[in-house]
N, C-alpha and C positions, 0 to 999 in steps of 0.2 A: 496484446493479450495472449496469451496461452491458456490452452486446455489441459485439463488435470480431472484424474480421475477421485471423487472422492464419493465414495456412498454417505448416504444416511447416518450411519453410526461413527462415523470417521469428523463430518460436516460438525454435531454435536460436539466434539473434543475439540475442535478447532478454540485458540484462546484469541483473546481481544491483543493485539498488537498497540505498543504503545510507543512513540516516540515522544524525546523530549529532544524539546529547541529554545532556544534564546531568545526570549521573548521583547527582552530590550535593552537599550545603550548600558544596564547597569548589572547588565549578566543573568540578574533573570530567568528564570529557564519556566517551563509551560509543557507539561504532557500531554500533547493530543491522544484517545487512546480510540481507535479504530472495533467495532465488533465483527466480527468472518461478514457479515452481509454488505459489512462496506469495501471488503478485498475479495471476495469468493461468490460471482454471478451462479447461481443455480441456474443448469441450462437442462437437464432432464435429473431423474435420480441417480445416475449415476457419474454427469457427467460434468463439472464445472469448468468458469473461466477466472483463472489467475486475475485479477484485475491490479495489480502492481505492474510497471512495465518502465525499464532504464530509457529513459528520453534523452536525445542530442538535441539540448536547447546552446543558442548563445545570447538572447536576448537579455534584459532585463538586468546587464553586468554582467552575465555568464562570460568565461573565458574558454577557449578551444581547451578541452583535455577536462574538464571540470564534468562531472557526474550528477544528472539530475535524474528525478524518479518521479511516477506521477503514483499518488497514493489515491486507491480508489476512482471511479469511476463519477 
């Protein structure tokens, strides 16, 4: 996680993040769509935590060099 500064008025313009994925064998796709309080921990008023963070996995099929991310907390 990281800390990121965002006030009040900043927090409020934050937009909903939305990723689309393949949801199955026939291509399929599915938009998960995040609101700022599922990636952005308010930790005082002024001071939040990034809750997006690049993860070195290899389980689960992952291969070395492959790029995962964990979304929200």
């Amino acid at each position: 996680m990281w800390a990121c500064v965002v006030n009040d008025a900043q927090y409020e313009k934050l937009p909903n993040l939305k990723f689309e994925f393949i949801a199955n064998s026939n291509g399929e796709t599915k938009i998960l769509e995040m609101p700022p309080q599922s990636y952005i921990k308010r930790a005082s008023p002024e001071i939040s935590w990034l809750l997006l963070s690049p993860w070195e996995f290899q389980g689960m099929g992952g291969q070395p060099g492959e790029e995962y991310w964990v979304l929200g907390a």
